[in-house]
C-alpha positions in Angstrom: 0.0 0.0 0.0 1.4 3.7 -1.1 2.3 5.8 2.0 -0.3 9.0 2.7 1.0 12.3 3.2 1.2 12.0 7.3 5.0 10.1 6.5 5.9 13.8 5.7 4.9 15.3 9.1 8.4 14.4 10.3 8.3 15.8 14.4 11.8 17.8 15.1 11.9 21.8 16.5 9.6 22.6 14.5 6.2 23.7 13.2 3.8 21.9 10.8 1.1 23.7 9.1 -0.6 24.8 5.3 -0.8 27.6 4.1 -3.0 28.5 1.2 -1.7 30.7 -1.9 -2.9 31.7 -5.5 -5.5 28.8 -5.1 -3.1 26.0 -4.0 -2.5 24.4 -0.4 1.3 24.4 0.7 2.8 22.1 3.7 5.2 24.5 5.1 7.5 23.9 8.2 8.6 26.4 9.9 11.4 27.3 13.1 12.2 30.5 14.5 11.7 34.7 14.5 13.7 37.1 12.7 13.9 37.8 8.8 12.2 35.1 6.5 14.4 32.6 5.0 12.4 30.8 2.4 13.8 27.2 1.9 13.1 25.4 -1.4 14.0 21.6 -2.0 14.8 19.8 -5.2 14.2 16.7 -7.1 13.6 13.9 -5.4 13.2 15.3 -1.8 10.7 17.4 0.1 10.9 19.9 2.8 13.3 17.2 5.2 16.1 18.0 2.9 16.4 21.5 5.2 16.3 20.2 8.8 19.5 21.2 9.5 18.9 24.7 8.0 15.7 24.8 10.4 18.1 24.2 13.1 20.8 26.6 12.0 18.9 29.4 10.9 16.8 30.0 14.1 19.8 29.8 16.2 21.3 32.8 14.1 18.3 35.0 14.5 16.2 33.9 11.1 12.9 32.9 10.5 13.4 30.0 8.6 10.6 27.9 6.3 10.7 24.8 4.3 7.7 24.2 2.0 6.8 21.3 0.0 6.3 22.7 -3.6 3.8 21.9 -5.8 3.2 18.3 -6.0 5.3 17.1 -3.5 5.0 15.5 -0.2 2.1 17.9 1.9 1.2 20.1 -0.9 -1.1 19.9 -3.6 -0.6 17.9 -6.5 -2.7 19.5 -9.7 -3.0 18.3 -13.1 -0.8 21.5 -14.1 1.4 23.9 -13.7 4.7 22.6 -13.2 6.4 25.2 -15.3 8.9 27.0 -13.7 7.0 30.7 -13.9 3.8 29.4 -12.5 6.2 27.8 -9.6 8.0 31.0 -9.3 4.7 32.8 -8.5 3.6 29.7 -6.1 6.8 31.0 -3.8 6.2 34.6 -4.0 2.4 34.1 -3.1 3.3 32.4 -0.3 6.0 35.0 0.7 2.5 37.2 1.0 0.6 34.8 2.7 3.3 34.6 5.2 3.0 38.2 6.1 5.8 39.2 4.3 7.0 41.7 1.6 10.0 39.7 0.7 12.2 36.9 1.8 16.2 35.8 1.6 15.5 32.8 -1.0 17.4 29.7 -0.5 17.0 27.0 -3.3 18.8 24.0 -4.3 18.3 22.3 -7.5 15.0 22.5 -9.4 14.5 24.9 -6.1 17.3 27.0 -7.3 16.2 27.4 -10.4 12.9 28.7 -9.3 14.5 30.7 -7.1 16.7 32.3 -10.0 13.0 32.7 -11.6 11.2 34.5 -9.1 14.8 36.8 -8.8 14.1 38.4 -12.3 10.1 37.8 -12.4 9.7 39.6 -9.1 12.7 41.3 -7.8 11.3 43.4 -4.7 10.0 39.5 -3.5 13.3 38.3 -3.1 16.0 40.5 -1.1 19.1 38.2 -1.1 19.3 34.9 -3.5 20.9 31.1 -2.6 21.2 29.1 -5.1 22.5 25.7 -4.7 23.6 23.0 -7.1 21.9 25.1 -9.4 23.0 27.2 -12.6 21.1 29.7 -13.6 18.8 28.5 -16.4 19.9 30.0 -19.2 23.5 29.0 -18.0 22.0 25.2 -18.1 20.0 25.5 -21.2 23.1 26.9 -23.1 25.5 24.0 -21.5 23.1 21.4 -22.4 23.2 22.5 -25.8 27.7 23.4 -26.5 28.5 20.5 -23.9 27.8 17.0 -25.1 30.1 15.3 -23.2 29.7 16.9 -20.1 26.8 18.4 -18.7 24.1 16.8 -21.8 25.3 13.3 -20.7 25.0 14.1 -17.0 21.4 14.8 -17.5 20.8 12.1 -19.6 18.1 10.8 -16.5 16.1 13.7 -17.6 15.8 12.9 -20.9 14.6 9.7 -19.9 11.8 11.2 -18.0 10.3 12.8 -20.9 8.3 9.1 -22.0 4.9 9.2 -20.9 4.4 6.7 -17.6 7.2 4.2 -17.7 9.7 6.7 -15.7 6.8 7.2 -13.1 7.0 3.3 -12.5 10.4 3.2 -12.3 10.8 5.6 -10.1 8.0 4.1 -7.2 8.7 0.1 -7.7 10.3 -1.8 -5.5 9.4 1.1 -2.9 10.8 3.6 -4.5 14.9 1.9 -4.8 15.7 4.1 -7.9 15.3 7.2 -5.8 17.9 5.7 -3.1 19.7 5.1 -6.1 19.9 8.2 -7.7 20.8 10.1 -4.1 23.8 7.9 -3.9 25.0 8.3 -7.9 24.5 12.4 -7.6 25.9 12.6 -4.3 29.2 12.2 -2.8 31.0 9.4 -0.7 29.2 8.5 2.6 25.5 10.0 1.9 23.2 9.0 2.3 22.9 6.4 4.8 20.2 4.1 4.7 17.6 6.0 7.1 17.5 8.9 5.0 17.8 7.3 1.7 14.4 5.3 3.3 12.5 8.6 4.3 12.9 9.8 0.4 11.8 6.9 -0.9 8.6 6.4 1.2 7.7 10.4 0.2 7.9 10.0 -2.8 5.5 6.7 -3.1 2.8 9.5 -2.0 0.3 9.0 -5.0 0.9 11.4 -7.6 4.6 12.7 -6.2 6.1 11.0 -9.0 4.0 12.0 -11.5 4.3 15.7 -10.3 8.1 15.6 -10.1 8.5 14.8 -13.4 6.8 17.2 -15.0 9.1 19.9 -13.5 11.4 17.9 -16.1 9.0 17.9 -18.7 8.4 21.4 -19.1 11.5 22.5 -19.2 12.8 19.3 -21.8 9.9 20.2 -23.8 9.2 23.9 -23.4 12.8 24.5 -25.2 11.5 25.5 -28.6 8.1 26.2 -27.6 6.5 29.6 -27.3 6.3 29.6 -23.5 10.0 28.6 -23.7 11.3 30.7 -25.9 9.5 33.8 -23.8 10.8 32.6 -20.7 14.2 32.3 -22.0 14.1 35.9 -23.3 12.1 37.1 -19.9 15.8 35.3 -18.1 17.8 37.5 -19.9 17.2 40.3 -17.0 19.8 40.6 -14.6 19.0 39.5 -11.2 19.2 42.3 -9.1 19.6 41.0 -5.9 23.2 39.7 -3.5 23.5 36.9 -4.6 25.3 33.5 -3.4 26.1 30.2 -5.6 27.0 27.3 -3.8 28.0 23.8 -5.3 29.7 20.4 -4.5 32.7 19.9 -6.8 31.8 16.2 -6.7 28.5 17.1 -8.3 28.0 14.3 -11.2 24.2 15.7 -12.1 24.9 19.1 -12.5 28.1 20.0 -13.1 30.2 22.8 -11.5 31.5 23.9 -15.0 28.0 24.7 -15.8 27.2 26.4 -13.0 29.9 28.7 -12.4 29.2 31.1 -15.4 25.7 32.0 -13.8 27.5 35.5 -12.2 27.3 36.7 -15.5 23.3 37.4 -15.1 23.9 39.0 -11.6 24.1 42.2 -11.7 24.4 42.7 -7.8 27.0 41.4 -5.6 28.4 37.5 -6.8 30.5 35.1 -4.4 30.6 32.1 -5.8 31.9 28.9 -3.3 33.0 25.5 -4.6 32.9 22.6 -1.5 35.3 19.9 -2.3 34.6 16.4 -1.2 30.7 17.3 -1.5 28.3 16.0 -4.2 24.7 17.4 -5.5 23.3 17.4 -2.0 26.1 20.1 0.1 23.3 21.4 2.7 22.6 17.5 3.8 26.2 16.0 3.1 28.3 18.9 5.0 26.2 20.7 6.9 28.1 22.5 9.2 30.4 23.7 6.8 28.0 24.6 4.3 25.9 26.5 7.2 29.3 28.6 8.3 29.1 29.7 4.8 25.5 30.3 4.1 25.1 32.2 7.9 28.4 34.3 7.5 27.2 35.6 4.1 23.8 36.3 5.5 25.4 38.1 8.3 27.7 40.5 5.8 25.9 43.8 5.2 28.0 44.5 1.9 28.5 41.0 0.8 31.6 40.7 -2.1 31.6 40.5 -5.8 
């Protein structure tokens, strides 16, 4: 039998709770007072990939919250809307319905790139910008495209996700082992161990979760030459105004560090880029103390460096 959403409702110092925006019901976790630190997972996790964030950030004055996106874990799951501008205007609503103006944005992977999204499609919404293990979009669309033996082979998964059905029962057979799989080929050496690897895979045999997912894949495989990517490629061109931070593992096998170190080029605010050796696609779980020290001490610089 498929686990319901309740395996998300992980206990820890925390809060549990939904909160509704633009029409669409968002698990959110939440820890602490202070300035909002919005927290934005990736592909295949949910909000648990932050719980050492929601213990670091609080401690450090922040108010920090993790939210299942759209069609993961807690949250809704709808037929549509998986593209990354209706995503980016999920996060910004619920910046709004969580009392705020604005909010330092912390996303890794498909997070990231919505994260880099709402940056240029709603600058005031987002005052400082984290991206981890994330390019900017363009960056990967145009290393997809002039690096075949690089970065186009390391997201050769994702061109497999583009059949209809067959990658949605790959993905949840066997109780979900490809998703333990696929943490341990992106990450690096020692993570994760086989509690965690266990609490992805049982989220993501929620019904629907894989489906959902993998249309976040879809759209943007697909959406390449269509109108509504061509427009959103042009719409990316904008410089993101906002400080921003890039941080990657340089064992990173999905997304490589080569692509995404020539995102400071569409920043037109202060850049610091930060390569962690010995970590893979999943820094923020695999080293988190060190990657903390460095996400918290840029936080805490007023004039943070080019």
């Amino acid at each position: 039998m498929a686990p319901d959403e309740a395996v998300v409702r992980i206990e820890g110092p925390w809060t549990h709770r939904a909160v509704h925006a633009g029409g669409t019901r968002f698990h959110v976790v939440e820890a602490g007072d202070g300035p909002l630190v919005l927290l934005l997972h990736g592909f295949p996790q949910f909000w648990w990939t932050w719980r050492h964030q929601l213990a670091s950030l609080p401690a450090a004055g922040y108010r920090a919250v993790a939210v299942d996106l759209r069609g993961y874990g807690g949250s809704d799951k709808p037929p549509r809307g998986y593209d990354l501008p209706t995503l980016a205007a999920d996060a910004v609503g619920l910046i709004k319905a969580l009392g705020e103006t604005g909010a330092i944005v912390v996303g890794h992977d498909w997070g990231g790139l919505l994260a880099w999204t709402m940056a240029v499609l709603d600058p005031k919404c987002v005052h400082r910008l984290v991206a981890v293990s994330a390019p900017h979009p363009l960056r990967l669309r145009s290393a997809l495209l002039t690096d075949p033996f690089g970065q186009l082979r390391a997201s050769r998964r994702a061109f497999g996700f583009q059949l209809p059905l067959l990658p949605e029962h790959r993905l949840t057979r066997r109780g979900g082992a490809l998703v333990g799989r696929l943490l341990d080929e992106w990450s690096g050496p020692g993570w994760p161990d086989a509690e965690t690897a266990r609490t992805y895979r049982e989220a993501f045999s929620i019904p629907a979760v894989s489906h959902c997912a993998l249309e976040y894949h879809r759209w943007f495989g697909r959406s390449q030459l269509r109108p509504d990517g061509l427009r959103y490629a042009r719409i990316m061109r904008t410089e993101v105004e906002a400080p921003s931070l890039q941080l990657h593992g340089a064992l990173d096998r999905l997304t490589l560090p080569r692509t995404a170190q020539g995102s400071g080029r569409y920043v037109a605010a202060p850049y610091r880029w930060r390569l962690f050796e010995g970590a893979g696609h999943f820094p923020h779980e695999e080293i988190p103390d060190v990657f903390d020290t460095e996400l918290l001490g840029w936080l805490a610089d007023p004039e943070p460096d080019r």
